[in-house]
N, C-alpha and C positions, 0 to 999 in steps of 0.2 A: 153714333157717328164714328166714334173712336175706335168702335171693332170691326165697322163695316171698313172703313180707311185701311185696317188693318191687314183684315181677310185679301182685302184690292192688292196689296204692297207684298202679299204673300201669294196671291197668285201669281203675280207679274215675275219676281223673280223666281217661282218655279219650272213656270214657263218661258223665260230666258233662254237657260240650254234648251229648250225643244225646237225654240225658233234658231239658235245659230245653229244646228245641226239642220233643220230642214232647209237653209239656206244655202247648205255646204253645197259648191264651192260657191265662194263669194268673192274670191278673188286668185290668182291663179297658183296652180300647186305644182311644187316643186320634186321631178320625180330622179332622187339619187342612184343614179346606174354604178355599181363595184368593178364596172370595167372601162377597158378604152374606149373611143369610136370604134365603129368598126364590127366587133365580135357580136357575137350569140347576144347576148344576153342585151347589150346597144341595141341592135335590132328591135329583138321584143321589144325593148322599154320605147323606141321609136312606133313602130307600128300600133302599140297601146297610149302613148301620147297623145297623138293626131287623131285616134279615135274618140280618148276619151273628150278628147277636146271640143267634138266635131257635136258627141255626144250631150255634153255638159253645157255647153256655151263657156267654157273658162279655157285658156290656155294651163296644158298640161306641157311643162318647160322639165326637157331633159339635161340634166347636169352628171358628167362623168365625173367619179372621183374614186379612179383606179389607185392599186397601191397596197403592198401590206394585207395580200390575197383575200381584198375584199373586207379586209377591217377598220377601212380607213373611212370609206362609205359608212359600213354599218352603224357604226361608230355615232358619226352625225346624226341618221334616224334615230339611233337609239336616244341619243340625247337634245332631240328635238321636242316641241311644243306638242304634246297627245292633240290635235285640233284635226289631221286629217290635210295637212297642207305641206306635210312633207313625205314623203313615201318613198321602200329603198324598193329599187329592180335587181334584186341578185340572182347569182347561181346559189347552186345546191352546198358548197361549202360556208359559205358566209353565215346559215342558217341555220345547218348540219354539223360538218364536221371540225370546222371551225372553234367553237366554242371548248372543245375536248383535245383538241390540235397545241392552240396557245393557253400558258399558262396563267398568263397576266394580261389579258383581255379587260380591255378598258370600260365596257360592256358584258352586260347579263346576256346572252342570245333570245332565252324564254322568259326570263322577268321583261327583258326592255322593249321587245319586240313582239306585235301582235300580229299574227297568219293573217292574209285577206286573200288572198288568191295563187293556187299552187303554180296557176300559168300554163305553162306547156314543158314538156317533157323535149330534151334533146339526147335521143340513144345514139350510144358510143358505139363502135367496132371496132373488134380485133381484126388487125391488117398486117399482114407479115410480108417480110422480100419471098422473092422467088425461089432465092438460094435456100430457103430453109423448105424442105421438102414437106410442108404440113400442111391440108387443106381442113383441118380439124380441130377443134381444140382440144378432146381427147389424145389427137396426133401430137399434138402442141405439149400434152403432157407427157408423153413417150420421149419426145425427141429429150425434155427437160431431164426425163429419167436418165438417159442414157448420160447425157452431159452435166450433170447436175452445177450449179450456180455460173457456167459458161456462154448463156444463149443472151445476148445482153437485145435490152427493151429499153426502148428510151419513153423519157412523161414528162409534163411540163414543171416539173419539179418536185421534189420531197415534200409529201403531204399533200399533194394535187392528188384528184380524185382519179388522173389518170396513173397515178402512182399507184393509189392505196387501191384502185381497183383489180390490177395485178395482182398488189399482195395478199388481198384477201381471196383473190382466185388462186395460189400458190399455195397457199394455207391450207385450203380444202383440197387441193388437188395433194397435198404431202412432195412440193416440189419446189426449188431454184432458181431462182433468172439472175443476170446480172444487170443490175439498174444502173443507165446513164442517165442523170435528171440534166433537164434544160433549164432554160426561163421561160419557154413555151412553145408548146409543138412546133409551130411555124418552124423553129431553127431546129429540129429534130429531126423534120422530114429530110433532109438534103443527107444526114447520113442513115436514114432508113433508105434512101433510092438509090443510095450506092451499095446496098449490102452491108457498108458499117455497123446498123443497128438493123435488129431482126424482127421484130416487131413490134407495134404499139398500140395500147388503146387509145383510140381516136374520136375526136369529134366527128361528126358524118360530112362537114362543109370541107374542113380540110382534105378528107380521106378520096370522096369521090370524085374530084378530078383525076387522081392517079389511078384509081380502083379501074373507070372506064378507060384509061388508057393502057391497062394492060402491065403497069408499072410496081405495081402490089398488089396482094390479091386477099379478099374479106373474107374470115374463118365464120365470123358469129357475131351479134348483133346485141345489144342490148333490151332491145325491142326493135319487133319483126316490123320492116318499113317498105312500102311501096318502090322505094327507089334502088331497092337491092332486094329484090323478091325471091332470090333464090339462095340467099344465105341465112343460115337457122338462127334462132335468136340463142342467147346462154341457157336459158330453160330449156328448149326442146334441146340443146345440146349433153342437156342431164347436169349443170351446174348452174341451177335456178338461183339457188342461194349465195351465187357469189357476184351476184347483179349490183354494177355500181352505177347508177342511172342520174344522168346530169338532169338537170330542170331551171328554169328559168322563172322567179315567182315573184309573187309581190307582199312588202309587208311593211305596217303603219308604225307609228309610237305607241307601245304600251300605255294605257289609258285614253288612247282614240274612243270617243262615243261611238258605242256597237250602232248606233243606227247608219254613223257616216261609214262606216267598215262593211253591215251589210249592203249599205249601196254602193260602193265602190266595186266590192263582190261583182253584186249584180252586173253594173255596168261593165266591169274588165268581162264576164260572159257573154256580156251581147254582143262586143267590140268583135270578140274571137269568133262570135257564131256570123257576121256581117260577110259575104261571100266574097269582096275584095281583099279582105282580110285574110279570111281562110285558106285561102288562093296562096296569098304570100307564107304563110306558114309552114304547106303544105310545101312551095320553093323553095323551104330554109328547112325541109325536114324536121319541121318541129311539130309535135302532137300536143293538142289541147287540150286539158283538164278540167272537167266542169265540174266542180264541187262546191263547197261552203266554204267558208273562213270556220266552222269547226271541223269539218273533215281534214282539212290541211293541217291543221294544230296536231289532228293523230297521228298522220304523216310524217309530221317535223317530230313529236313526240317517239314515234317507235324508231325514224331512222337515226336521230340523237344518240340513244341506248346502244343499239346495233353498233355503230360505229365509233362511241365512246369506251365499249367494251373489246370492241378489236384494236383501238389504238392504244389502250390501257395495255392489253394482253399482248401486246405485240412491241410496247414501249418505242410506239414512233414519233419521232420529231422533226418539225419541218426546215 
């Protein structure tokens, strides 16, 4: 009786976690956006709330906690309960370049944090004034020749990815700019339309109201988009490798059970493949990612490296 009793009390708590993991969510989960209302990334993390929600039967509750370029969020997931009920919606630096940026991160990026879905991709464009005679980036590297460290570019600040994707296209190209950082595009543009500032790598939401109005004009793309089909991406422009490509993604507590992580996966796929959804994506120029939570991990894996080795080598600080 005493081993059978036993064997009982030892399957029961074996299967414990199986049962709270196949019941996830069981109550509602809290999904931390690294930005304001409003932006990219808000968005996503809206449009994948409502879904998952609609999906799950649980409310999926968005909380912004901007601030500190997205390590004030990260922060929190990192040092949340691994259960799968709290989850960060960042961009690509929080995840990437972030961790190789700040020195005394109060958080591991790759220890604390586990990939679950790379999201959608949001490509940047080079957008220059009028005034500067370049419809190229090639051109764009000539004119830099000629002028060297004078052509000033504005970016949403020192160690923004709109920053650091200049300079590591400067790098490769053997060229200059002169950098005005902001605290974020929004107040950059007003001296990019006057000519004050000559170009800048851009979000595609910001850029193309001015693009269609004839007010700046788009060299190259970071990925080639339906909504500006006649301008080449950085690759066919022959500088594949200096591609700084923003992304929108989702990622758990380190020691989340892989089962609630691959369903989560799952689910953020069906949300994006759901034609309402799509629709709106496709409105916010934003490209879907359909992979695993281990192909993302390679992804965060090589572009970590990549970019921990150019800001090392380049000794930049935000």
């Amino acid at each position: 009786m005493k081993t059978a009793a036993a064997f009982v009390l030892v399957s029961v708590l074996l299967a414990a976690p199986t049962a709270a993991q196949d019941a996830w969510p069981s109550k509602p989960v809290r999904m931390i956006v690294t930005s304001s209302p409003g932006g990219g990334t808000d968005t996503f993390a809206r449009l994948m709330g409502q879904s998952l929600s609609q999906q799950l039967k649980r409310q999926f509750v968005v909380e912004n906690r901007a601030g500190a370029s997205g390590n004030i969020g990260a922060e929190m997931v990192a040092k949340a309960a691994p259960d799968g009920y709290t989850l960060l919606v960042s961009s690509s630096p929080s995840l990437i370049i972030n961790p190789s940026l700040y020195k005394n991160l109060p958080y591991n990026a790759e220890r604390d944090l586990a990939p679950v879905a790379q999201g959608v991709i949001s490509p940047l464009v080079w957008v220059v004034h009028l005034s500067l005679p370049v419809k190229t980036l090639t051109e764009l590297v000539a004119a830099a020749k000629r002028d060297p460290g004078k052509i000033p570019y504005a970016s949403a600040g020192a160690g923004s990815l709109t920053n650091l994707g200049v300079l590591l296209f400067a790098e490769v190209a053997g060229v200059n700019f002169l950098h005005v950082p902001y605290k974020g595009l929004g107040q950059a543009y007003p001296g990019l339309l006057t000519g004050d500032i000559k170009f800048v790598l851009s979000d595609i939401g910001t850029a193309l109201p001015h693009i269609r109005a004839g007010k700046i004009s788009a060299i190259a793309v970071t990925e080639r988009i339906t909504a500006l089909p006649g301008v080449p991406s950085v690759t066919d422009a022959g500088f594949g490798n200096t591609v700084a490509q923003g992304t929108f993604s989702v990622a758990a507590t380190a020691g989340t059970p892989p089962a609630i992580i691959n369903r989560l996966s799952a689910e953020i796929l069906r949300a994006m493949k759901a034609p309402e959804v799509a629709s709106k994506l496709e409105e916010q120029v934003l490209i879907p990612v359909f992979d695993t939570p281990e192909a993302f991990g390679a992804v965060l894996k090589k572009e970590r490296e990549r970019w921990a080795a150019f800001i090392q080598r380049n000794r930049i600080q935000p």
